[in-house]
C-alpha positions in Angstrom: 0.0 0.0 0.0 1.7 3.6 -1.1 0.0 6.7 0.0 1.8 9.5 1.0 1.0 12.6 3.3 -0.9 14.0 0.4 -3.2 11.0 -0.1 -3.7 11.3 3.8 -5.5 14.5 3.1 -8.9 12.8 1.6 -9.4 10.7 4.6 -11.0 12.3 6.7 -13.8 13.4 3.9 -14.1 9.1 3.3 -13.5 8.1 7.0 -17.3 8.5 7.9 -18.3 6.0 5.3 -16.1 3.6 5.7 -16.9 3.7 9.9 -20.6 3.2 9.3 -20.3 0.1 7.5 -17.8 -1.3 9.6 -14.3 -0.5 7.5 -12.5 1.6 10.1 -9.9 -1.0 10.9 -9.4 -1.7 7.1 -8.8 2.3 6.4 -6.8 2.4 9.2 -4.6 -1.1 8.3 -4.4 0.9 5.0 -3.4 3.9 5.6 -0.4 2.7 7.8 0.9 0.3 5.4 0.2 -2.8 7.9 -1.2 -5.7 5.8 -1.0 -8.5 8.0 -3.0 -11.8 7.9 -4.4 -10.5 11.5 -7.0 -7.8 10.1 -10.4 -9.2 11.2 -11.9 -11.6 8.5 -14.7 -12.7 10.6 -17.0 -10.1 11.5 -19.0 -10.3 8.4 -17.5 -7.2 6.6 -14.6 -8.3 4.9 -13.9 -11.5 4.0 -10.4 -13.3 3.0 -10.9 -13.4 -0.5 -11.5 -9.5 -0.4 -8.5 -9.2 1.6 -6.5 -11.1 -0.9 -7.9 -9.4 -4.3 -7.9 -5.6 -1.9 -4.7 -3.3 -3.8 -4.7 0.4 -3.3 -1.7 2.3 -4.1 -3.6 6.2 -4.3 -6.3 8.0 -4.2 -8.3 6.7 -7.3 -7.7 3.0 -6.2 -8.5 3.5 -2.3 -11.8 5.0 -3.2 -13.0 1.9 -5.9 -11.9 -0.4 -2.8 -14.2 1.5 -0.7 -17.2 1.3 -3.2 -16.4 -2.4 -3.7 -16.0 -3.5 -0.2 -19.4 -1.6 0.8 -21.4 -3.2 -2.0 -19.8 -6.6 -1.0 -21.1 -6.2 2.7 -24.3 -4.9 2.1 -25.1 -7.3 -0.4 -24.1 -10.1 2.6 -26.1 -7.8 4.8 -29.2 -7.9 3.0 -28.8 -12.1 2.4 -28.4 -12.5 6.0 -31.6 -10.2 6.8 -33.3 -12.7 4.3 -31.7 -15.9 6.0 -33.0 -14.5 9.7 -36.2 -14.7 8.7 -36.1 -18.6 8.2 -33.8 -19.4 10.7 -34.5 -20.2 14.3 -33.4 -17.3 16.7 -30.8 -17.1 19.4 -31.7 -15.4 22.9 -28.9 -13.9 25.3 -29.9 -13.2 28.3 -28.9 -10.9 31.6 -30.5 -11.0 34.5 -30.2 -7.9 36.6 -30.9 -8.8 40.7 -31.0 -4.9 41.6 -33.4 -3.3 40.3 -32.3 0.0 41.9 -29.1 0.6 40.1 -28.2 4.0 39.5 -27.8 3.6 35.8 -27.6 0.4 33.9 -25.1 -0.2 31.1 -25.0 -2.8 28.5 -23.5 -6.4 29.5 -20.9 -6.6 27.4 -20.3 -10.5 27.2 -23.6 -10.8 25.5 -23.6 -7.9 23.4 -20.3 -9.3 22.1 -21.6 -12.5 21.1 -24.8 -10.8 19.9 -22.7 -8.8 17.2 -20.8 -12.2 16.3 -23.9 -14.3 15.8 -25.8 -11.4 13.6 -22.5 -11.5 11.7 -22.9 -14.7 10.7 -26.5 -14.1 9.8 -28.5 -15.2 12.3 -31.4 -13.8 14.4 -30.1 -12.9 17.5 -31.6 -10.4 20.8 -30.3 -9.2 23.8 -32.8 -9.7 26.4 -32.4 -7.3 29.7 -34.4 -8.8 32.5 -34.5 -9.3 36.4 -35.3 -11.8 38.2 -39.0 -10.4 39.0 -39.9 -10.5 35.0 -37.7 -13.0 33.9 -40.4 -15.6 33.8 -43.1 -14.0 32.4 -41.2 -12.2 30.1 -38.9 -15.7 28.7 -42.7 -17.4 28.6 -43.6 -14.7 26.4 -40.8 -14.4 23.7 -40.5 -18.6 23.8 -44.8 -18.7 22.9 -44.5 -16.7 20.3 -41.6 -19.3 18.8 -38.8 -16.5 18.9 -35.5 -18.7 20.1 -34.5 -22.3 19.9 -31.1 -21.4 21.8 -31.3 -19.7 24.7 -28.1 -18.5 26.6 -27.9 -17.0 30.2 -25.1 -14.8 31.2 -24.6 -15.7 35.3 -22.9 -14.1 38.1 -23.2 -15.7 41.5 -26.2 -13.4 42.6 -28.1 -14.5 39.6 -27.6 -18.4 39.4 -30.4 -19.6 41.3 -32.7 -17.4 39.9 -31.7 -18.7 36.5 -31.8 -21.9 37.6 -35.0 -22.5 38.8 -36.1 -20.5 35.6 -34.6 -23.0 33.0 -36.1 -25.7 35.3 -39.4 -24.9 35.0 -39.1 -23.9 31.2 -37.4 -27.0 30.4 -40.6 -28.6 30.9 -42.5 -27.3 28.5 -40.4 -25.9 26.0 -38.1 -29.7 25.5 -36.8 -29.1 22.4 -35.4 -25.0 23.3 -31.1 -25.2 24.0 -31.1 -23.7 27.4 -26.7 -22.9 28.4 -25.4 -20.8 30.8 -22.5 -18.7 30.7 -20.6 -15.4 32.1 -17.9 -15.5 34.6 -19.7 -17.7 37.3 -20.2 -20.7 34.8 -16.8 -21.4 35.2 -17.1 -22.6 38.7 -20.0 -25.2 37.6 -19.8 -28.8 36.7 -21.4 -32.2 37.1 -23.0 -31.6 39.8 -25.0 -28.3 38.7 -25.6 -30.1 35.3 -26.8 -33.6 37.5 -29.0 -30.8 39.5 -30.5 -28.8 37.0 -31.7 -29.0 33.8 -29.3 -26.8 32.0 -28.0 -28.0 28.5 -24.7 -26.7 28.4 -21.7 -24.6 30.6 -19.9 -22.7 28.2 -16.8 -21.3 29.8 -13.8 -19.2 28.8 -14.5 -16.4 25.6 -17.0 -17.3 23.4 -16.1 -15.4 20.6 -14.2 -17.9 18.4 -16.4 -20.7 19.4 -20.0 -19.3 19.5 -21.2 -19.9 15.5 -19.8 -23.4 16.0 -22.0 -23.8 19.1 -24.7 -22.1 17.2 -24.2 -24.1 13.8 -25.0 -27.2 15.5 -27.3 -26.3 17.9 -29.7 -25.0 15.3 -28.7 -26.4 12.4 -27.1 -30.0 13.3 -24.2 -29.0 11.6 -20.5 -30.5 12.9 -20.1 -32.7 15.6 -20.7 -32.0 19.4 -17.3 -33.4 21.0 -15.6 -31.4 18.7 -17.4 -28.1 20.1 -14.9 -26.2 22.3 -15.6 -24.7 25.8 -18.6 -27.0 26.7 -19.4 -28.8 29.5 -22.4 -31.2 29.6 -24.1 -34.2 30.2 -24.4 -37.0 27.5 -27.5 -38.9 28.1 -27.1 -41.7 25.3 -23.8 -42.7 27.2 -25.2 -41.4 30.8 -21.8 -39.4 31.3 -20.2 -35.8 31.9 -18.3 -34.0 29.1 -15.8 -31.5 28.8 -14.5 -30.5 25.3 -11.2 -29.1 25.2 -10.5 -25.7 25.9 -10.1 -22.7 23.0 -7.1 -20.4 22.6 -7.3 -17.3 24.2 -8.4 -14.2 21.7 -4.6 -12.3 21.9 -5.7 -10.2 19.1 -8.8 -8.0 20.8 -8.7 -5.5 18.2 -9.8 -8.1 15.4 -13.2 -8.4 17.9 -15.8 -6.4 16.6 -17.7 -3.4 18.2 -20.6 -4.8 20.1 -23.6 -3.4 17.8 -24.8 -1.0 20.5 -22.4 1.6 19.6 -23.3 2.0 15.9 -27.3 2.1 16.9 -29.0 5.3 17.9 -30.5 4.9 21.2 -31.2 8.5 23.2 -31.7 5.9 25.9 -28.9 4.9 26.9 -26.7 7.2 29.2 -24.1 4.8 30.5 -21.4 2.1 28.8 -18.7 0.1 29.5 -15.5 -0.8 27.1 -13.1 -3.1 27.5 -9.6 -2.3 27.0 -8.3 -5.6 28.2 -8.5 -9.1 29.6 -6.5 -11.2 31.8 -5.4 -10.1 35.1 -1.9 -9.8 36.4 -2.5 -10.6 39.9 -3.0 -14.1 41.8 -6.2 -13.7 44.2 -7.0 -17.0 44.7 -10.6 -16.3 45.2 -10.9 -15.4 41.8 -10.8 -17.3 38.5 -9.8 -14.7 36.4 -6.6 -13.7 38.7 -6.1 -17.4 39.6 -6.3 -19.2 36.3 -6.5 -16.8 33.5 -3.6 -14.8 34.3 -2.6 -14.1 30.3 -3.1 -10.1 30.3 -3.9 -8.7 26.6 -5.0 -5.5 25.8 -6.4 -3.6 22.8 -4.7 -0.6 21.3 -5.1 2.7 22.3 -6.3 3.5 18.8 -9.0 1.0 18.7 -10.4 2.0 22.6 -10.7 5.6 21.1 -12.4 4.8 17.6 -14.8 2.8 20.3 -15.4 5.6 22.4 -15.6 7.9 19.6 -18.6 6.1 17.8 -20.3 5.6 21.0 -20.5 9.2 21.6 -21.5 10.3 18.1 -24.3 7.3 17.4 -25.4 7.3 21.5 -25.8 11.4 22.3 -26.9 11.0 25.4 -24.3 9.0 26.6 -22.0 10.4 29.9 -21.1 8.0 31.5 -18.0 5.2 30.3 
């Protein structure tokens, strides 16, 4: 890639366009002459074959890659709003305990995988409930025939309460994919499965396992013990299961904004961003300082284009 200081000089007229369909990290890869086999693939917006056939060496050229890469993804964005309309949907689900928070903020484990599964064309919601609505309101979406995989993020002040929920739902809705995940599901096993009537524990980031989970959940596609991050109970051989963990995500600037932060929403007043994962220290009452001690963070760069689109698509946001 060859553009000089000059060339810089049209960016900022194109840069708008190219954040609001998704192509900030390709402008910016461009523009500082890093092609690397690391520029995110899988988000939905530009694919490897793009990436391999993508030459821009001025002005002219950058702006026909632009044009083509934006009729590329919204061509794959209107097939996939076609293909969510005959595919079963996926619900992720937080249950707040306190309903007197000050403000509330977006989970971002869900919203994460929310943007991921949407990506790969599926139809996907983030449901916000507590623990006083969360039965008539999962009773509701799951009449209607809304979800056939429904996924719980759990702390340890919302387990039971999700629990009992997917105990009693279980019984009438059999053929619904009921998992639990979020920090807390890391500390549950056999026994909670032998207990409960939970599907699956998926532990450790979802990100680069989810559509795999997804694909054959919904679609039967792949096989189960070749699912990473799971932990279950296999009835045909009446024993417990624990595929083999993923590699952690090292690269957290190939992750993709959560979806929040390109929708408008004068609701929201309060978000949180991760600049990071891992933890340095060693409390042993934590899992995250006691087992996943690999610290990785995003760049500086990438923190700030998030903020900055939060701010502009989310104006009544003051609080990060």
């Amino acid at each position: 890639v060859d553009i000089t200081n000059e060339d810089l000089n049209i960016i900022p007229s194109i840069y708008d366009n190219f954040v609001v369909h998704g192509f900030s990290r390709l402008l910016r890869f461009c523009t500082l002459k890093k092609i690397s086999c690391n520029v995110n693939c899988v988000s939905g917006f530009i694919t490897p074959k793009e990436l391999n056939e993508f030459n821009c060496k001025s002005n002219v050229d950058l702006k026909r890659e632009i044009s083509r890469l934006t009729k590329n993804a919204l061509k794959r964005y209107n097939q996939s709003l076609k293909k969510e309309t005959k595919n079963a949907a996926i619900l992720l689900v937080n249950v707040d305990t306190n309903i007197y928070s000050y403000f509330r903020m977006p989970n971002l484990g869900i919203e994460y995988l929310n943007t991921i599964i949407h990506n790969a064309g599926y139809a996907v919601e983030c449901l916000y409930l507590t623990r006083w609505n969360l039965m008539e309101k999962l009773e509701e979406t799951l009449a209607n025939g809304f979800a056939k995989v429904v996924g719980f993020s759990c702390m340890y002040d919302n387990i039971d309460a999700v629990a009992n929920a997917i105990n009693c739902l279980k019984e009438k809705y059999n053929n619904v994919v009921f998992y639990i995940g979020g920090p807390h599901a890391n500390d549950l096993g056999e026994s909670f499965l032998q207990k409960n009537k939970v599907d699956y524990i998926m532990v450790g980031e979802s990100e680069n396992v989810i559509i795999d989970f997804v694909n054959y959940t919904i679609s039967n596609i792949g096989v189960r013990e070749n699912l990473h991050n799971l932990r279950y109970i296999d009835h045909n051989k009446g024993s417990y299961v624990e595929t083999p963990r993923s590699e952690l995500i090292f690269n957290l600037d190939s992750l993709p904004f959560p979806n929040y932060v390109y929708e408008k929403n004068d609701n929201l007043s309060a978000a949180g961003i991760i600049t990071g994962r891992g933890c340095p220290y060693k409390c042993a009452f934590c899992y995250e300082g006691n087992k996943e001690r690999t610290v990785r963070y995003r760049s500086v760069k990438n923190v700030i284009e998030e903020i900055s689109l939060l701010i502009k698509n989310n104006r009544n946001v003051n609080r990060i």
